[in-house]
C-alpha positions in Angstrom: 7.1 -7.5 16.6 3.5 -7.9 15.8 1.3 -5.1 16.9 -2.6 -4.7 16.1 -4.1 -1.4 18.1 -7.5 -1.8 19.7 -10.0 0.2 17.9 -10.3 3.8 18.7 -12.3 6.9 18.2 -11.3 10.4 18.6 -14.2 13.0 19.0 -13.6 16.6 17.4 -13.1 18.7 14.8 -9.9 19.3 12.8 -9.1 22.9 13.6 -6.9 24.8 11.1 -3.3 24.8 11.9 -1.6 28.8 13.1 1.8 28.8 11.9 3.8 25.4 10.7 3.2 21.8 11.6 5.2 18.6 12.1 5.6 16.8 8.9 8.1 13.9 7.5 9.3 14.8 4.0 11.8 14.5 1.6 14.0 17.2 1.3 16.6 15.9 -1.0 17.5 13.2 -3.8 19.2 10.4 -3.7 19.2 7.1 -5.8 21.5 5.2 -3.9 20.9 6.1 -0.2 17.6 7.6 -0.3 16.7 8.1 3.5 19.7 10.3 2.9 17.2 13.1 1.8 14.6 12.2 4.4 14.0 15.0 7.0 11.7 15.9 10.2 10.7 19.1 11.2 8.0 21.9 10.3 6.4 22.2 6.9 3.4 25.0 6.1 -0.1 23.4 7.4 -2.6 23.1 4.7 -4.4 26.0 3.2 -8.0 26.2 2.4 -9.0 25.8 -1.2 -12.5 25.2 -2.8 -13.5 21.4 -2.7 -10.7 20.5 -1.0 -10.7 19.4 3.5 -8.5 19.2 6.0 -8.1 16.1 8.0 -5.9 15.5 11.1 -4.0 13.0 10.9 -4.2 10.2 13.5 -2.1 7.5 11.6 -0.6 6.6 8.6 1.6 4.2 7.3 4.4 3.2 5.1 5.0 2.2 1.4 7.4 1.2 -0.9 6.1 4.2 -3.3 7.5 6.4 -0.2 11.6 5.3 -0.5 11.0 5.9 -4.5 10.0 9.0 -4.0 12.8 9.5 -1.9 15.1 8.2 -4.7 13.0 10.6 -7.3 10.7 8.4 -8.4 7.8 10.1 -9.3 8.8 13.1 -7.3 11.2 15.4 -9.6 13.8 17.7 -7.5 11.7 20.9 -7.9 8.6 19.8 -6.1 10.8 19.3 -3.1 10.6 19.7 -0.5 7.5 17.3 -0.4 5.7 15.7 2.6 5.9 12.0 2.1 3.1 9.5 3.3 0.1 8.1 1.2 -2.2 6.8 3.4 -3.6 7.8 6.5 -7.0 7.8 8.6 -8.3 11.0 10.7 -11.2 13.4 11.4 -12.3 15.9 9.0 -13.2 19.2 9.5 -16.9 18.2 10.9 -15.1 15.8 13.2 -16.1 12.6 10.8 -13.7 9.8 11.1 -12.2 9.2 7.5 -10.1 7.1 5.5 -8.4 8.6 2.7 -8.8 7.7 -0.9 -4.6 8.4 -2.2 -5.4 8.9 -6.0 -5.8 12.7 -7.1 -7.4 13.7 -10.6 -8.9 10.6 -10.9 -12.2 11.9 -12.2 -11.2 15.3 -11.9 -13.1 16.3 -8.4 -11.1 18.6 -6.6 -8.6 19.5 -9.4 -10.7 19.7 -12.7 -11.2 17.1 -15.3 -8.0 17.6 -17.3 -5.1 17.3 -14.4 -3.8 13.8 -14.6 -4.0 10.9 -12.3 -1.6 11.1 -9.6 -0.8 10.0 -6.2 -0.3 11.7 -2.9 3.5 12.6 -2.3 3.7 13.3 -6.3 1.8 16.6 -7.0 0.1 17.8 -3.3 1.8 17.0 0.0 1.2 13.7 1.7 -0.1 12.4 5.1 3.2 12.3 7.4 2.7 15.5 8.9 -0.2 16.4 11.7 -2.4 17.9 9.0 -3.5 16.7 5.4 -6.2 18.3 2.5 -7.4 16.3 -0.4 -10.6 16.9 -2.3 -13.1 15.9 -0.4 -14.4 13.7 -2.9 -11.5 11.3 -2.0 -13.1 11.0 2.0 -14.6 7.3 3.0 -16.0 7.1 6.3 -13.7 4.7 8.7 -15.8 1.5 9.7 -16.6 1.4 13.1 -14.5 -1.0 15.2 -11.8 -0.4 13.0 -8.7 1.2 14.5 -6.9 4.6 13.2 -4.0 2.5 12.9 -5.5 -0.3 11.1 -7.7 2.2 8.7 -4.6 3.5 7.8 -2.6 0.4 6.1 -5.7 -0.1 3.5 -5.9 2.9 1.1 -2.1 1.6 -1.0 -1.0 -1.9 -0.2 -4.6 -3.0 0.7 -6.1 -1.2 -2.1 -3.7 -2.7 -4.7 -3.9 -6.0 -3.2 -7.5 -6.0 -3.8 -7.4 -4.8 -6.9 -5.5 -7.0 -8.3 -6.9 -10.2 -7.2 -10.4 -9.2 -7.8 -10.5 -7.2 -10.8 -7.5 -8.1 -12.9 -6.7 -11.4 -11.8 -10.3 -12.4 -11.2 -9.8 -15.1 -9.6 -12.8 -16.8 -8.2 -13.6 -18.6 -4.7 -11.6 -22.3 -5.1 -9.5 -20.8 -7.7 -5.2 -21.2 -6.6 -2.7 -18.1 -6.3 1.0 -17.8 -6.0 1.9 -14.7 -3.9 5.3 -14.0 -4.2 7.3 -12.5 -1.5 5.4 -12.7 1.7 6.0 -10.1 4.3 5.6 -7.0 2.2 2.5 -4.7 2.6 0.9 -6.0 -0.5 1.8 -9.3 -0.8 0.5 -9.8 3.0 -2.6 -8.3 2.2 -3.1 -10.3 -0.7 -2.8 -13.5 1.4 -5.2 -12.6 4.0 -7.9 -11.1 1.3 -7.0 -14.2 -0.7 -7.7 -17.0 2.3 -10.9 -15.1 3.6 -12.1 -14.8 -0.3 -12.0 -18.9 -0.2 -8.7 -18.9 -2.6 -5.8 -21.8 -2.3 -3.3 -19.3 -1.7 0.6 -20.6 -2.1 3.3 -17.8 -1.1 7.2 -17.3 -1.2 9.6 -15.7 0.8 13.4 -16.2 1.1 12.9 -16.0 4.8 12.2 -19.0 7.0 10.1 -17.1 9.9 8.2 -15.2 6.9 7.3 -18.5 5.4 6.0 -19.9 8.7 4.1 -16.6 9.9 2.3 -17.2 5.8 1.2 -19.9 6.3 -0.7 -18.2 9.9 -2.0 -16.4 8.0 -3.7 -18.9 5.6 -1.3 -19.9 2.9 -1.8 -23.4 2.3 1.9 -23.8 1.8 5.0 -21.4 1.5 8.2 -22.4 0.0 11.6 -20.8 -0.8 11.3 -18.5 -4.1 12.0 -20.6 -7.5 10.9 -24.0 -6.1 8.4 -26.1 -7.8 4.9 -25.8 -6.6 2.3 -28.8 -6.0 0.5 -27.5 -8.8 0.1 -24.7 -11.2 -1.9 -22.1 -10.2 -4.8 -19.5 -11.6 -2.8 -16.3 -10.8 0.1 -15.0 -9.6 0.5 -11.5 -7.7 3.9 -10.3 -8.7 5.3 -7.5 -6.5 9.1 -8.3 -6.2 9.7 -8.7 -10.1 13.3 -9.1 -11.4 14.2 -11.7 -8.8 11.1 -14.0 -9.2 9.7 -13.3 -12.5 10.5 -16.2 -14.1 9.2 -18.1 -11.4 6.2 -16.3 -11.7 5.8 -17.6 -15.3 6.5 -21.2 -14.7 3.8 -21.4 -11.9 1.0 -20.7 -14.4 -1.1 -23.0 -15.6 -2.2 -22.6 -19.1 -4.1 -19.0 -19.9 -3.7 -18.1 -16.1 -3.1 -14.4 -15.0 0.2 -13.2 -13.9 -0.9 -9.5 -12.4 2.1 -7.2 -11.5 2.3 -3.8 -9.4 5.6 -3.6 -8.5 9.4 -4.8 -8.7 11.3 -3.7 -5.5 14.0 -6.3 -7.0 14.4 -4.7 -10.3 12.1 -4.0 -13.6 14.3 -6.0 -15.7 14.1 -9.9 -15.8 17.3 -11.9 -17.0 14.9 -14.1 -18.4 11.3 -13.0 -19.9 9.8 -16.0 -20.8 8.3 -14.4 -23.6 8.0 -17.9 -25.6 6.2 -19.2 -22.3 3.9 -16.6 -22.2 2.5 -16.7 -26.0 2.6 -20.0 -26.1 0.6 -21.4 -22.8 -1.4 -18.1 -23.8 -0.6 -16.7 -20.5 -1.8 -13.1 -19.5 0.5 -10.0 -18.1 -1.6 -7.6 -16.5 -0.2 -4.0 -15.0 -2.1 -3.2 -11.6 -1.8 0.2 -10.3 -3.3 1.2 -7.0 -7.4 0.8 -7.2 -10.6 3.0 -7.5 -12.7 5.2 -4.8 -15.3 2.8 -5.2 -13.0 -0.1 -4.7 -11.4 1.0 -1.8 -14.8 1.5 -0.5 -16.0 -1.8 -1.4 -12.3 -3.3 0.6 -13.5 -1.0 3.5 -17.1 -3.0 3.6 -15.3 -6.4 3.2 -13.2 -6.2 6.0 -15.5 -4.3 7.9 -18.2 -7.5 7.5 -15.5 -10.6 7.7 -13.7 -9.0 10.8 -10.1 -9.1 8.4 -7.7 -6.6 9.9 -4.3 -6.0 8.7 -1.7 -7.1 10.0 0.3 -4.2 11.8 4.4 -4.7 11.7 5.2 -1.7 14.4 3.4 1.6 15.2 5.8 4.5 16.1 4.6 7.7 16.7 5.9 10.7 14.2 8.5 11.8 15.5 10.5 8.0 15.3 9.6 7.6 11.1 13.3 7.4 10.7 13.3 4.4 12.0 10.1 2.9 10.2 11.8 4.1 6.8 14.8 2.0 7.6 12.9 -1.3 8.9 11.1 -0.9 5.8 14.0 -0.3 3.7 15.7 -3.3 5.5 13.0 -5.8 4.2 12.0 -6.9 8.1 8.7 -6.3 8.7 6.1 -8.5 8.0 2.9 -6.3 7.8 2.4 -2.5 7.6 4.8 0.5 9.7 2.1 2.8 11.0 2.9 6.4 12.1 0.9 8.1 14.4 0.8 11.7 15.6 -1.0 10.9 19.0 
């Protein structure tokens, strides 16, 4: 079911924590049945620390990158046990309404210049819990008449769908993209910031109602993955990988931009394409996430076209089981949103 929150505000002050809080984290790994090692219960609040703030949590939501971690991705055994969660929208300490920005190190606020890049959930405990600190470099302010909820389903999916339609595909109005398998977080938001961007956006999906809610949501057409398109497009935004790679190829026209930031089907291709790619020219462009000043820039957009995201199911904390395994079951269409109130 299709939920989008009403816009909300929540006056105060986040108040340190006395003694443990709720939190959603990953207390063991497991490759092959990752939610296996996902637990509930209380985890240390956040301690003060120069540069850094504390921000409750209202709401935060899903992401591929959290079942990785689950599966050790990114997360080695002896950071567990780690709070899970990228993304997320509260009130600071000063009772601003924020959005968080999910990359840490990326210019070295908050942690020094030499720490490397990383994401929430990798080094420093993540948003599923009632409590999070980053450095407060990485605060945005929330748009007003944008939900907790809704805030909260930009900073990863959003971000990289942005990111790489804008910057390393950059694609320009009138220009044609392939998205390929619609109903994910990304691939969603790449549709809807593709349409209201005035692109000819073409998506996949091995699902018949995913195809059809697509094209709702402004594909121009949305067909099974593999089959031919009406024409060859400018870009394609490659999340699935293994399983539609070679499709991917195909549906470029000559010197177009395949970007990719993810491959929930496998990194490895039967079938490269390599003699395609060097041959039409094509490009193959790694997308990882985005920039403070992009996510900012994604805030403004959506907060001047009206473009919200589209919201899957909102459970409170306490039911993320349950969002972790619609999310591992490949049903929603749209973002899982956790809230803690």
């Amino acid at each position: 079911m299709c939920v989008t929150p009403s816009a909300g505000s929540v006056r105060g002050r986040a108040e340190p924590i006395v003694g443990p809080m709720f939190a959603v984290y990953a207390a063991r790994i497991d490759r092959d049945q990752p939610l296996s090692g996902l637990e509930l219960g209380e985890r240390p609040a956040p301690e003060a620390r120069p540069g850094w703030s504390t921000v409750d949590v209202r709401a935060a939501s899903l992401n591929h990158h959290d079942l990785w971690s689950l599966r050790g991705v990114g997360l080695p055994e002896d950071r567990l046990p780690m709070i899970l969660g990228c993304d997320a929208a509260g009130v600071d300490a000063d009772g601003n309404e924020v959005v968080l920005h999910s990359v840490i190190g990326q210019t070295g606020h908050g942690v020094g210049p030499r720490e490397p890049r990383s994401i929430l959930t990798e080094r420093y405990p993540g948003t599923f819990a009632e409590q999070v600190a980053v450095p407060t470099w990485n605060l945005l302010p929330k748009p007003e008449g944008m939900s907790f909820a809704e805030a909260a389903c930009l900073p990863t999916a959003w971000l990289t769908a942005y990111r790489m339609l804008f910057t390393n595909a950059g694609v320009r109005p009138g220009d044609s993209v392939l998205v390929q398998g619609a109903g994910g977080g990304v691939a969603t938001a790449a549709i809807m910031l593709g349409k209201a961007a005035g692109l000819r956006v073409f998506a996949t999906s091995r699902d018949e109602a995913k195809r059809k809610r697509a094209l709702e949501l402004g594909a121009v057409e949305a067909v099974e993955p593999g089959a031919r398109l009406p024409q060859r497009v400018d870009a394609v935004i490659e999340t699935v990988g293994a399983a539609t790679w070679s499709h991917s190829v195909k549906s470029l026209r000559p010197g177009g931009t395949l970007v990719i930031s993810g491959a929930t089907s496998g990194d490895r291709p039967s079938h490269a394409e390599l003699t395609r790619i060097f041959f039409l020219e094509l490009k193959v462009v790694g997308s990882t996430m985005g920039t403070k000043d992009e996510l900012e820039d994604l805030l403004s957009f959506c907060a001047v076209t009206g473009l919200r995201p589209v919201i899957d199911e909102v459970l409170p904390l306490d039911r993320a089981r349950e969002g972790f395994e619609r999310l591992e079951s490949g049903e929603q269409f749209g973002k899982i949103v956790l809230t803690t109130s």
